[in-house]
C-alpha positions in Angstrom: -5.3 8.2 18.4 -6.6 6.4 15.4 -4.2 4.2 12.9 -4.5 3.4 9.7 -4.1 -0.8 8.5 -1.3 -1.8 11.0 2.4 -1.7 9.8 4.6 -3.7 11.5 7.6 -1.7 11.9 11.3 -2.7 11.1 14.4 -1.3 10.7 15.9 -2.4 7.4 19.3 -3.0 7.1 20.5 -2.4 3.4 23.7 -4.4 2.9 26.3 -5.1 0.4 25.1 -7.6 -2.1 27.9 -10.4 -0.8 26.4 -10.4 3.0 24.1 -13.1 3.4 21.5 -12.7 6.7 21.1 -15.3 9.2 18.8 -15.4 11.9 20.0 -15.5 15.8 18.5 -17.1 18.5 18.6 -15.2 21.6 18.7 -17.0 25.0 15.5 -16.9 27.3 15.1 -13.8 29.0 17.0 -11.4 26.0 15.6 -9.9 23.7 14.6 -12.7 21.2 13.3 -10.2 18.6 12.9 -11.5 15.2 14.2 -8.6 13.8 17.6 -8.4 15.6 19.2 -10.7 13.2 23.1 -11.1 13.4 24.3 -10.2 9.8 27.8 -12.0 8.5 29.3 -9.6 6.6 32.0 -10.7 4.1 35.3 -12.0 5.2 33.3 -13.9 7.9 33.3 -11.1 10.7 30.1 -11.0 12.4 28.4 -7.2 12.6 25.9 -7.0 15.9 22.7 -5.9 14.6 21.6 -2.7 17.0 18.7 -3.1 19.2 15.2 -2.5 17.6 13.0 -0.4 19.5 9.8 -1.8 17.9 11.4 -5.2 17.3 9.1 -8.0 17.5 10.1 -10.8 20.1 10.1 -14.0 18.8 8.1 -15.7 21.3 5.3 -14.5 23.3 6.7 -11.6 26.5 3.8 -12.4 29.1 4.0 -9.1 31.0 1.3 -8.9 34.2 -0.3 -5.6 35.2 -3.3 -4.1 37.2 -5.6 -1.2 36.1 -7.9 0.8 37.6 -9.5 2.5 34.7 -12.4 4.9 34.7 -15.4 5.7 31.7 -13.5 6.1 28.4 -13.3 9.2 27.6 -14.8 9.3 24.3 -18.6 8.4 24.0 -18.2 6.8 21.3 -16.3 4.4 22.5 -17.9 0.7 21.9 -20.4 -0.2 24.1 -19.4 -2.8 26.8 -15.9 -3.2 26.2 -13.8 -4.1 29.5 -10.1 -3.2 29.7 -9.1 -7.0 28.2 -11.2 -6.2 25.3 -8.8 -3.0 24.5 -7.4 -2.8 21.0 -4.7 -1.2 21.9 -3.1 -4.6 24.0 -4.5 -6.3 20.5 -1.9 -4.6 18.4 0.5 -4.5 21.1 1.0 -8.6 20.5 0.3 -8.5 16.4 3.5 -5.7 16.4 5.7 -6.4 19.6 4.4 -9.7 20.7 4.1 -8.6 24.1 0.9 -10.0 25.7 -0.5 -8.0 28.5 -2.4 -9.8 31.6 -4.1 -8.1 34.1 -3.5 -9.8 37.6 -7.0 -7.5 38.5 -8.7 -4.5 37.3 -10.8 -2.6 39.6 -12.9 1.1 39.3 -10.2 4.0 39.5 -12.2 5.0 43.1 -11.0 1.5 44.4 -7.3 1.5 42.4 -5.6 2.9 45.8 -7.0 0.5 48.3 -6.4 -2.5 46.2 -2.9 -1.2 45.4 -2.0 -0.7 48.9 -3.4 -4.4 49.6 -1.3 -5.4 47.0 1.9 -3.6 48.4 1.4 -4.9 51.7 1.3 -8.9 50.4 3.9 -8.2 48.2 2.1 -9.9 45.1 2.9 -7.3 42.4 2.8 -7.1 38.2 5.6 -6.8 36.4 4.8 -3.4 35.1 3.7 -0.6 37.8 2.1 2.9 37.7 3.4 4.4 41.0 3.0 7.5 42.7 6.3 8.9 43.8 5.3 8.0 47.9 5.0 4.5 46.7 8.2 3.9 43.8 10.6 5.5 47.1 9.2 2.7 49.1 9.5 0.1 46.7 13.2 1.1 45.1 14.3 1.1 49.0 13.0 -2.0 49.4 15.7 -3.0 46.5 12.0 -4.4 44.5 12.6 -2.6 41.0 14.3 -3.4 37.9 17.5 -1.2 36.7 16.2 0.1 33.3 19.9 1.7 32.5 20.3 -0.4 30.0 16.8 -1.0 28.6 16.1 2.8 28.1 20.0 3.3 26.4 19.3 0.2 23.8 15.7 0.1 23.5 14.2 3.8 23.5 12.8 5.5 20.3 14.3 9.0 19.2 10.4 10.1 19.7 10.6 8.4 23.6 14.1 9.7 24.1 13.3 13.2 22.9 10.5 13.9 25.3 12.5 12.5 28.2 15.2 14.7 27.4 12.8 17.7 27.0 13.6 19.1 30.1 17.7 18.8 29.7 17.2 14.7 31.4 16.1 16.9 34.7 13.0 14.4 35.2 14.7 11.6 34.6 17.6 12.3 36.9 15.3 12.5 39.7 14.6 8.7 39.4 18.0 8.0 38.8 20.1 6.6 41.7 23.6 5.5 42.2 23.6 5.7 38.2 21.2 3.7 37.7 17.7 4.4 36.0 14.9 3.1 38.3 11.9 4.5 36.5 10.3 5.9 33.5 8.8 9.2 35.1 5.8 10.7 33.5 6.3 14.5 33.8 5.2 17.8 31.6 6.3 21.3 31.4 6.3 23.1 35.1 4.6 26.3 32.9 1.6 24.7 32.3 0.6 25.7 35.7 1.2 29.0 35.7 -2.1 31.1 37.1 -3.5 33.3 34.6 -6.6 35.8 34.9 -10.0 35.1 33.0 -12.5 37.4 32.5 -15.4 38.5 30.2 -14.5 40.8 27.8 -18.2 41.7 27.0 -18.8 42.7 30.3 -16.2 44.4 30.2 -17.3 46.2 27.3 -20.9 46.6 29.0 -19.5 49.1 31.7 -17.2 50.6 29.6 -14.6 49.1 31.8 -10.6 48.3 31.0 -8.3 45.2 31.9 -7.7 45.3 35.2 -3.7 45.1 35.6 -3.4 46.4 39.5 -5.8 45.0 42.7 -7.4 48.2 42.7 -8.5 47.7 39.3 -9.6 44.4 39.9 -11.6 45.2 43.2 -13.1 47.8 40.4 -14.4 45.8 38.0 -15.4 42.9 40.4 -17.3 45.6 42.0 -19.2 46.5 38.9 -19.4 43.4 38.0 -21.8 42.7 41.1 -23.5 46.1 41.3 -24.0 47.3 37.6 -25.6 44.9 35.7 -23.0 43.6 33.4 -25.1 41.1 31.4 -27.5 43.6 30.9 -30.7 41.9 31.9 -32.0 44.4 34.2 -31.7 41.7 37.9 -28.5 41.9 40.3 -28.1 38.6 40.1 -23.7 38.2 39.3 -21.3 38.5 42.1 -17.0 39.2 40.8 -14.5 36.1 41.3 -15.3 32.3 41.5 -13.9 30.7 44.2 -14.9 27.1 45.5 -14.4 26.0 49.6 -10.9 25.0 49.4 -8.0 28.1 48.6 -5.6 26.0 47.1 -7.1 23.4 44.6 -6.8 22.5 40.7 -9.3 25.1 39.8 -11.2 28.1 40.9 -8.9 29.0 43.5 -7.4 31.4 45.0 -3.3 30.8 44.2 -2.9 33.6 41.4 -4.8 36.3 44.0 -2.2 35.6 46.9 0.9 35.5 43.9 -0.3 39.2 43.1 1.5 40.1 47.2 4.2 38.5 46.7 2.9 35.4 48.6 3.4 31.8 47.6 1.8 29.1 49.4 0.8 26.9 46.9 1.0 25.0 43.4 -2.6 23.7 44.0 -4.0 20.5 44.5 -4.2 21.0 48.1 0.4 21.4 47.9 2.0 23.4 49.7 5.2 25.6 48.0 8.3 25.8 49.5 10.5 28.8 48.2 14.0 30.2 48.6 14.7 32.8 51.4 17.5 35.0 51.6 20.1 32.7 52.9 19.2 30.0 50.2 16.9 27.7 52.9 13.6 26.4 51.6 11.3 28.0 53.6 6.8 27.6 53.5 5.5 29.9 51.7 1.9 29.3 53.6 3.1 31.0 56.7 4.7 33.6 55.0 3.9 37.6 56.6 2.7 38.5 52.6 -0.1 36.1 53.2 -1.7 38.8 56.1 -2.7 41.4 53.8 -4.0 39.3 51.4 -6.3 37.4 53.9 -7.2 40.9 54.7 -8.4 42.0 51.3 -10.0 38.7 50.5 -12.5 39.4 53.6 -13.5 42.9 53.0 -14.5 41.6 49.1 -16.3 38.9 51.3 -18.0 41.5 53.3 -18.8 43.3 49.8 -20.0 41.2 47.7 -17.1 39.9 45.0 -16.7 36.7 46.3 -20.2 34.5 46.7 -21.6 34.7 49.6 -22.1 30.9 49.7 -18.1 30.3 48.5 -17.5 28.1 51.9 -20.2 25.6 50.9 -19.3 25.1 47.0 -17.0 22.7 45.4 -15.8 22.9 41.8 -19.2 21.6 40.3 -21.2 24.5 41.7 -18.8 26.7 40.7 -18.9 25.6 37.0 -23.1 25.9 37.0 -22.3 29.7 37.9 -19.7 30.4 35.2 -21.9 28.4 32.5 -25.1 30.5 34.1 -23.3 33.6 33.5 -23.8 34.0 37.0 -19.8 35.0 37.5 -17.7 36.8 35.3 -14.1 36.4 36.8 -11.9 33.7 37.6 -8.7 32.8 38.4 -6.8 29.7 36.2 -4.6 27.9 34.4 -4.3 27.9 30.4 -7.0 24.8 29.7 -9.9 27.1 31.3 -11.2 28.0 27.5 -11.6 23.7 27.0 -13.6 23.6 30.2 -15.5 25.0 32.1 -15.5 28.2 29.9 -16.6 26.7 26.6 -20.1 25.6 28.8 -20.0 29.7 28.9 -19.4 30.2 25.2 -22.2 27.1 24.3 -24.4 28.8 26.8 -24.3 32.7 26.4 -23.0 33.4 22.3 -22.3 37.5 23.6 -19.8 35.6 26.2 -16.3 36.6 25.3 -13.3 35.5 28.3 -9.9 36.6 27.5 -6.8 35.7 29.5 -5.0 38.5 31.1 -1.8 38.2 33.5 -2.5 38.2 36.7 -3.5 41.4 38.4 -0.2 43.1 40.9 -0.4 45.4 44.0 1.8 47.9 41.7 0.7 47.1 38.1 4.0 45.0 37.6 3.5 41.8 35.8 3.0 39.5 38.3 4.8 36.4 39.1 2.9 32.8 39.6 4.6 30.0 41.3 4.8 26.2 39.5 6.6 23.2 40.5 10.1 22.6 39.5 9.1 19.1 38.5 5.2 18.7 37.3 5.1 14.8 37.7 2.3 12.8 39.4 3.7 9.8 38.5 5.9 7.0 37.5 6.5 3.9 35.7 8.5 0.9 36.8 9.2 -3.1 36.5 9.2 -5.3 39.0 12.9 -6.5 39.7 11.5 -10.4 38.9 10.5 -9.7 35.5 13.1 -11.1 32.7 12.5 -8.8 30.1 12.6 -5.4 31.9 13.0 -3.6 28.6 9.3 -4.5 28.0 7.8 -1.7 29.6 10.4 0.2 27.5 9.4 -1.0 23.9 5.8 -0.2 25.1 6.3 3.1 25.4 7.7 3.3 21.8 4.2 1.2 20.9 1.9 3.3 22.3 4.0 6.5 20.9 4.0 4.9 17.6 0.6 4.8 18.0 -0.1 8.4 17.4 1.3 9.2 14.0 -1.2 9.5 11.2 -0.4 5.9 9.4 -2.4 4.2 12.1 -5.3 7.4 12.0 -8.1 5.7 10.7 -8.0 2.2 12.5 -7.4 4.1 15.6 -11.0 4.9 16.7 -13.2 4.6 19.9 -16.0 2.4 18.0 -12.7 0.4 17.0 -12.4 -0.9 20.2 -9.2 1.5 21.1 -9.2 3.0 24.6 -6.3 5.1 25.3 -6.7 5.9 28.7 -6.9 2.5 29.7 -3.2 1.6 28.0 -0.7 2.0 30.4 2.5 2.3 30.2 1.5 5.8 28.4 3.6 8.9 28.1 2.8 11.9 26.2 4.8 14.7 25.0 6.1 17.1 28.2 6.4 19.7 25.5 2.9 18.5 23.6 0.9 22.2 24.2 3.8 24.4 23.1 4.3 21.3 19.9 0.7 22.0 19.4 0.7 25.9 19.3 3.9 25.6 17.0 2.7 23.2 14.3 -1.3 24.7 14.1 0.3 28.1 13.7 2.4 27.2 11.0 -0.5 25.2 9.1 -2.8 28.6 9.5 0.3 30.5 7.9 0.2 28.0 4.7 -3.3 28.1 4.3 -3.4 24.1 5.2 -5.9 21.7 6.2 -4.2 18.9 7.3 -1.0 18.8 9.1 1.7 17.1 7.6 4.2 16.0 11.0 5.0 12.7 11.1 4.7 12.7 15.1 3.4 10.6 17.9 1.3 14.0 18.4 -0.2 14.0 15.0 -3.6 13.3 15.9 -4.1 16.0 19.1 -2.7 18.6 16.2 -4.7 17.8 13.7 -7.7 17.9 16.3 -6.6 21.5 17.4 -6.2 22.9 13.8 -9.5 21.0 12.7 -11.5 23.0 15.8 -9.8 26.0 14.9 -10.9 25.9 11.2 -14.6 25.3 11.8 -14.8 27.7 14.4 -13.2 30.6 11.4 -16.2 28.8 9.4 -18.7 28.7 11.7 -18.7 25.0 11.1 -20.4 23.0 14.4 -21.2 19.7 12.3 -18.5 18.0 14.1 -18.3 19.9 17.4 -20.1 23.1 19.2 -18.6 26.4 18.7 -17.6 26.7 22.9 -15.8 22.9 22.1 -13.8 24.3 18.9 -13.4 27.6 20.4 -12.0 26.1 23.7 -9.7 24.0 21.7 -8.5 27.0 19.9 -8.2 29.6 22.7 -6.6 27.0 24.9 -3.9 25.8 23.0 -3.5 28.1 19.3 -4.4 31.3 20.2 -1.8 33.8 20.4 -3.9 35.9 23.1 -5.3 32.3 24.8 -4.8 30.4 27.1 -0.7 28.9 26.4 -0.4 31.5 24.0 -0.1 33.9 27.2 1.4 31.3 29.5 4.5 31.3 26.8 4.8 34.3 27.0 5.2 34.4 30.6 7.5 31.3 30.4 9.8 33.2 27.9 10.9 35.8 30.2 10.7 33.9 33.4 8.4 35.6 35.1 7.2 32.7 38.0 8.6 31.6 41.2 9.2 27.7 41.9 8.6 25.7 44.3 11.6 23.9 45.4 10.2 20.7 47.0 8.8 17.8 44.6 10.2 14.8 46.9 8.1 12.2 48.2 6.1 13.7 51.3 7.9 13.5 54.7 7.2 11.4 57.5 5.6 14.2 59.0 4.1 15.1 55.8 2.4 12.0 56.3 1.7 11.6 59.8 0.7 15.2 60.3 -0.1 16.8 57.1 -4.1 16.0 56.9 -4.4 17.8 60.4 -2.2 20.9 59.2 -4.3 21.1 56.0 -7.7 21.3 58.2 -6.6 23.7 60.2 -5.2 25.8 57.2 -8.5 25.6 55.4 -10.2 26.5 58.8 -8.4 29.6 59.8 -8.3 31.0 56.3 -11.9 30.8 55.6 -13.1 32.2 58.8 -10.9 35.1 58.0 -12.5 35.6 55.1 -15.6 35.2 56.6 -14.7 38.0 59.1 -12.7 36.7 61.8 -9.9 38.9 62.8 -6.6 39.3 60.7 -4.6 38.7 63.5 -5.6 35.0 63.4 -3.6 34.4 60.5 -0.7 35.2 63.5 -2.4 32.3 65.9 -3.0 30.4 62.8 1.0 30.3 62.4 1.9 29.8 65.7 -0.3 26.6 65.8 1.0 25.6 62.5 4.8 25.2 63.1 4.1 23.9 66.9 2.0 21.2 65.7 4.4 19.6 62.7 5.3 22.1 60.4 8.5 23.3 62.4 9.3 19.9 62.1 8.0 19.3 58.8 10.7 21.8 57.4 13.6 20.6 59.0 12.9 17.5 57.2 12.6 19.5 54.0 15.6 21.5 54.2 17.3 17.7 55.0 15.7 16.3 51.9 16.8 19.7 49.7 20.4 19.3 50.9 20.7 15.8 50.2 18.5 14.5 47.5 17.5 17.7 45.5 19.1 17.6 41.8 20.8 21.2 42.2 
């Protein structure tokens, strides 16, 4: 986000011409913000001057955090800047006078490890990013600030109107006894829908259609290997990426087993728990639907549609293949166009990938499962700090930040690291904000887009890609980067523009469970994932179907049984019904 010269935003109070202003002192550990003056108002009654959400505190807020940050994600970021050096923490004391200090910053590989170590002593900032595990332990442990009354006096319409996004369902999971506990960071549970993405061209090549049933698919996959769908006279393209692990954040398998009816996943090696008949939550890993599915992944195994050498690749060999042209199917969620498949689009010009719903035993349009709550994690203040709304009016900073007055100061070679800024919370609804407002700029023929909105800039990014890849323009960016921009997020055919779609007439299953993990989540979980990934994979690789039987067997004898009951405790408890 890049800003124009910095503003200093106030609330301005107009009153009558007989009330006189005088400034109020605030007692240490208030607000003291120079803008919350306490107007006298004629007669000599004294009107309360509401709360300011970007009020400036009169003296310095020292607020302590730690930070493990990774490479700034723009290049042209400045050269050897650390996260002290960040512009962002500069303008956060010219506006707000909030001065952040980092107890330590470490490499985001070491973040957990030091975090832990800092848990265990007890010596913690003020201001926290937490992962669900850890904010239970530490709001059991009676160690974070109630932020009731911060959030109700302090929020911004902008912060208030994405936390309420989802009708306040978020923030009602961090909400205990009535009282506010965190600031969750959470987006829209569609977003990972799976989707279908193929090449269109090769389609083309064989004269082939869109795939809607398995049949189909196991069709065109099986062209796709035998046929010579790039056209240049070698067998050298197998049907469907997949990398070693069934269940991860890409190039998996989660959209193939939705297609019988079988849900054991949202990705990111999580199991889904669904709804059976009598209304218990119930694996869906272990589920019969996942048999013939295991069955029909190993015969395209013995075949040829799946690579031969699946087992040994992670997500990076997988992406050489796609951007070789080597593969021409993949399962996916909606950013797939922004990367890996704009590598494809840079690589191959003829390469044209399209997003279809995902392929159904009967043709039906098939249903993907997502999380009822999409949130990795959470922000919270330590129960020590005096001015827990802090970490409140931050939020409205870095918000504030977006909107196109503070555009062109708001650069990389400024000095201005976003992803190093924390607290941060984006729009839940940003993609669907996104398609909405480009859309409505290509209708009027416009250039620019003229929202005033903490989302100004990833807009105006999308609508910019969209109209140089209409012009053929690459001075600013490659056509795969503008066209993965656009089909990601704009088009009405792309990537969200089908996941909308999809959304609209509820066509998905979700997962029930998003509490912290169990105790026998924790103490047994890494042994039941092994043993998943084991059995599954040496069906595939032609052991026999009936292991998936022996494979659920061991499963529930050595935790999950267990693991369950604890779930179904959690669900009738905790769950927000």
């Amino acid at each position: 986000m890049k800003h124009d010269t910095f503003r200093k935003t106030r609330t301005i109070l107009l009153l009558a011409a007989s009330v006189s202003m005088v400034s109020a002192c605030s007692s240490q550990g208030g607000d003291k913000s120079v803008s919350s003056a306490t107007p006298v108002a004629s007669g000599g009654s004294t009107v309360t001057a509401a709360p300011e959400p970007l009020g400036k505190y009169a003296e310095p807020v020292v607020v302590t955090e730690v930070l493990g940050f990774s490479t700034p994600e723009d290049p042209r970021t400045t050269k050897g800047i650390t996260p002290d050096q960040n512009s962002y923490l500069k303008d956060l004391k010219d506006m707000l006078n909030i001065d952040v200090k980092y107890k330590w910053t470490v490499p985001k590989d070491q973040y957990e490890q030091k975090f832990s170590l800092a848990l265990a002593s007890g010596d913690l900032p003020d201001i926290m990013e937490l992962s669900p595990k850890d904010y239970e332990k530490l709001r059991k442990q009676d160690m974070l600030a109630d932020l009731t009354a911060a959030y109700d006096k302090y929020a911004s319409p902008d912060l208030k109107k994405y936390m309420e996004s989802d009708g306040g369902f978020a923030m009602k999971t961090v909400t205990r006894d009535g009282k506010l506990m965190a600031i969750p960071d959470f987006t829209d549970p569609a977003l990972g829908t799976q989707l279908l993405w193929i090449r269109k061209d090769w389609l083309d090549n064989l004269n082939l259609q869109v795939p809607k049933t398995i049949d189909e698919l196991e069709k065109v996959a099986t062209a796709f290997v035998n046929d010579d769908p790039d056209r240049n006279g070698k067998k050298d393209t197998y049907g469907i990426a997949l990398e070693k692990k069934p269940f991860f954040w890409g190039f998996d398998l989660r959209g193939f087993f939705n297609a019988y009816g079988a849900y054991p996943s949202v990705g990111d090696n999580i199991n889904a728990w669904i709804k059976d008949s009598s209304g218990k939550l119930v694996p869906g890993l272990i589920q019969p639907e996942m048999k013939p599915a295991l069955a029909k992944l190993q015969s395209w195994y013995k075949n040829g549609i799946l690579d031969k050498e699946f087992a040994l690749k992670d997500e990076n060999k997988v992406v050489e293949d796609i951007t070789a042209g080597k593969v021409g199917i993949s399962y996916g969620e909606w950013w797939y166009p922004n990367w890996p498949l704009n590598l494809s689009v840079d690589k191959d010009p003829k390469a044209n990938w399209i997003a279809v719903q995902i392929p159904t035993l009967d043709g039906q349009p098939g249903k993907s499962i997502v999380p009822k709550l999409r949130s990795e994690k959470v922000y919270a203040v330590n129960k020590k700090l005096k001015n827990p709304e802090a970490i409140v009016k931050m939020l409205n900073f870095y918000l504030e930040m977006g909107k196109p007055q503070y555009m062109d100061k708001n650069k990389p070679e400024n000095g201005y690291v976003y992803n190093w800024f924390m607290p941060r919370i984006s729009n839940p609804a940003q993609i669907e904000t996104i398609y909405t407002e480009v859309n409505k700029a290509l209708a009027a023929k416009q250039t620019k887009i003229t929202v005033n909105s903490p989302d100004y800039k990833t807009i105006q990014d999308v609508l910019k890609a969209t109209l140089d890849l209409q012009a053929n323009d690459t001075q600013t960016a490659s056509r795969g980067v503008n066209w993965g921009l656009y089909f990601s997020r704009a088009a009405e055919d792309g990537g969200w523009g089908l996941t909308r779609k999809i959304r609209e007439k509820g066509q998905f299953v979700v997962n029930e469970f998003y509490g912290t993990p169990t105790p026998t989540m924790v103490e047994k979980g890494g042994q039941l994932d092994k043993l998943m990934l084991e059995s599954f994979n040496k069906i595939i690789l032609g052991a026999p179907v009936d292991d998936f039987d022996k494979f659920v067997t061991s499963w529930k004898t050595l935790g999950g049984d267990k693991m369950t009951e604890e779930v179904n405790a959690w669900y009738n408890e905790q769950a927000v019904k």
